[in-house]
C-alpha positions in Angstrom: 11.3 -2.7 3.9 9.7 -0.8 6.8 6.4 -2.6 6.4 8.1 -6.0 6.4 10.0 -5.0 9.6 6.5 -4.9 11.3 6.3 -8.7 11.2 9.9 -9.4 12.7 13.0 -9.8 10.9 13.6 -9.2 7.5 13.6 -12.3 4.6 15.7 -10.8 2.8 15.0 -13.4 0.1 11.2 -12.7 0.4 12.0 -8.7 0.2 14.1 -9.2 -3.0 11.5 -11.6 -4.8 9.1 -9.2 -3.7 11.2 -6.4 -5.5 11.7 -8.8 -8.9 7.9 -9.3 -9.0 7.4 -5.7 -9.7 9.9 -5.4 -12.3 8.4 -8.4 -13.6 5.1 -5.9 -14.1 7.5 -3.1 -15.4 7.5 -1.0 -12.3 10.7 0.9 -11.5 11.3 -0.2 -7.6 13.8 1.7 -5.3 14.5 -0.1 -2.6 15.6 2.5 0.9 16.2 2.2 4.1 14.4 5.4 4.7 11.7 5.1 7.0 10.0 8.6 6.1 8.9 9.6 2.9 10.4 13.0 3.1 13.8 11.7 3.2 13.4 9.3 0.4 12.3 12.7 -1.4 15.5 14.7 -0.1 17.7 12.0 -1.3 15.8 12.0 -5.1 16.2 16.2 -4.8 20.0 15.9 -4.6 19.7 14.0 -8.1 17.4 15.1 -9.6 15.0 18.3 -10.0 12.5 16.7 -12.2 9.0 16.7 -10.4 8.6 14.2 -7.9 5.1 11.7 -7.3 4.8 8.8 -4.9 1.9 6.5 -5.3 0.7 5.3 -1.2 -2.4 3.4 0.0 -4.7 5.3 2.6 -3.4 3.6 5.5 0.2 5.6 4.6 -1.7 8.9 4.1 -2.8 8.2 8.1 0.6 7.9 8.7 2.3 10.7 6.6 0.2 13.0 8.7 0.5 11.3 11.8 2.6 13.6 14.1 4.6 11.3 16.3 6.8 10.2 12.6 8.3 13.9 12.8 9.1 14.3 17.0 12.9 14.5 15.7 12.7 17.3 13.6 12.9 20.8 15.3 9.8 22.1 13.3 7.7 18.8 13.5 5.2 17.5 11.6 4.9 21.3 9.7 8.8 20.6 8.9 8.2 17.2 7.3 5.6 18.0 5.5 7.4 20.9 4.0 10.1 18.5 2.9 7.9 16.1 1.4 5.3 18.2 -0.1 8.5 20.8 -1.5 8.9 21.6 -5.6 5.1 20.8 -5.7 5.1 17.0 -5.1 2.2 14.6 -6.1 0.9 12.0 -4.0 -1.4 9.6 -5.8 -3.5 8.0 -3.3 -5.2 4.2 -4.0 -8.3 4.2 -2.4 -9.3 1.2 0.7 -12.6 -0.4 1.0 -14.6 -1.0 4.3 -16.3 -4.0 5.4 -19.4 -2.1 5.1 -18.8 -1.2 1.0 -17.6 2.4 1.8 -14.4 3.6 -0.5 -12.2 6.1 1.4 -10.2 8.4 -1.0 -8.6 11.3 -0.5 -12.2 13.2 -0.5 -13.6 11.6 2.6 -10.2 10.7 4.7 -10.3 11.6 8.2 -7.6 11.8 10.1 -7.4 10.3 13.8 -6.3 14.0 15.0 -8.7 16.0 13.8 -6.3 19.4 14.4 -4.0 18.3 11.1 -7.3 17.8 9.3 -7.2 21.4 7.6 -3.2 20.8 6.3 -4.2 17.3 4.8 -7.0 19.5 3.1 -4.4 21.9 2.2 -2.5 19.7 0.2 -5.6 18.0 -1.3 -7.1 21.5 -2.5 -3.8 22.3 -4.0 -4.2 19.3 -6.3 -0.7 17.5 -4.9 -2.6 14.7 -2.9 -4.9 13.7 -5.9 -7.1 10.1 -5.9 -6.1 7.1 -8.4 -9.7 6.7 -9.7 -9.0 4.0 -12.7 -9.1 1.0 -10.2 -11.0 -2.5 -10.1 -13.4 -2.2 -7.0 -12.8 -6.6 -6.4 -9.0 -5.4 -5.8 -9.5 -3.6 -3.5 -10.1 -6.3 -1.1 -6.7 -8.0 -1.6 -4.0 -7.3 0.1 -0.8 -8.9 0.4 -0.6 -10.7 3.8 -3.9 -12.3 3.0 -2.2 -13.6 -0.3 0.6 -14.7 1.5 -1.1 -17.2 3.5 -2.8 -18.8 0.7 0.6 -19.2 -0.8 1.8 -20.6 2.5 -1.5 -23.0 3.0 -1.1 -24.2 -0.2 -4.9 -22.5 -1.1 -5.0 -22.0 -4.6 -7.4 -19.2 -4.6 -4.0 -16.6 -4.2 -3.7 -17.0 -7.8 -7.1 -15.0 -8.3 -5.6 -12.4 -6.4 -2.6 -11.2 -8.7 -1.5 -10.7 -12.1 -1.1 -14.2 -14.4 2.6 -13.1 -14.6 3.1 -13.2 -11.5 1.1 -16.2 -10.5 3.6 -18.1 -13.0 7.1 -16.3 -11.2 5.7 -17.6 -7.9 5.1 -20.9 -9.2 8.1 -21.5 -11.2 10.4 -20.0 -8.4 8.7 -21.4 -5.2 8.5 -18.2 -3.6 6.8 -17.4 -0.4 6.5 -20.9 0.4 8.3 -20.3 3.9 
């Protein structure tokens, strides 16, 4: 919900078709208002003490270790790290294209601050930040917003750019249209 918050008020009806979508695809979705990963893991913990993974896109890593997100805790960024990365949590990372071809993955990230650098690599050496490598390279040059106005332009090509099943959910349901 966070991401969508970025572009202004909540649709509420877009969030939820959003959600249904991936259950559509036989993903589990959780749907939080936590705006940090760490808490979404604290509130898992107090259920649960199975071992923990969250799948993110590069752009999140950037922001998982982005210091500013942890200015309320009284040990900082080393304090919400140490609550996300706790009982040996895995973070599988989906790699992001350039313009110029290059793939970042967990292997070549660098962060903006260049002083967290050595904890990202931390994590990465101790195998709980670890790359999703069985990916098709055309995907990853769709993203969603860019779908999104081809729904909303009424430019067919969207329906290139996700699974058939969904295609047909959008379709049948009108979604996105707005």
């Amino acid at each position: 919900m966070n991401n969508l918050l970025k572009e202004g008020d909540i649709d509420e009806y877009d969030f939820l078709s959003r959600a249904e979508l991936l259950c559509a695809l036989d993903h589990t979705v959780m749907v939080s208002n936590f705006k940090e990963y760490f808490k979404v893991i604290d509130y898992c913990s107090q259920y649960s003490s199975e071992h923990k993974a969250i799948t993110v896109g590069v752009k999140s890593i950037y922001e998982i270790f982005n210091d500013v997100h942890y200015q309320d805790l009284k040990g900082g960024l080393f304090e919400g790290l140490g609550r996300l990365f706790k009982n040996n949590l895995k973070v599988y990372l989906y790699p992001i294209i350039l313009e110029d071809g290059t793939i970042i993955n967990s292997k070549n990230l660098q962060l903006e601050n260049q002083e967290i650098q050595p904890i990202y690599e931390y994590f990465v050496s101790r195998k709980q930040i670890i790359d999703i490598e069985n990916y098709e390279l055309k995907n990853l040059k769709i993203f969603s917003h860019h779908v999104l106005e081809k729904i909303r332009s009424n430019n067919p090509e969207w329906k290139e750019m996700v699974p058939e099943e969904v295609a047909e959910i959008i379709e049948k349901q009108n979604l996105f249209k707005k």
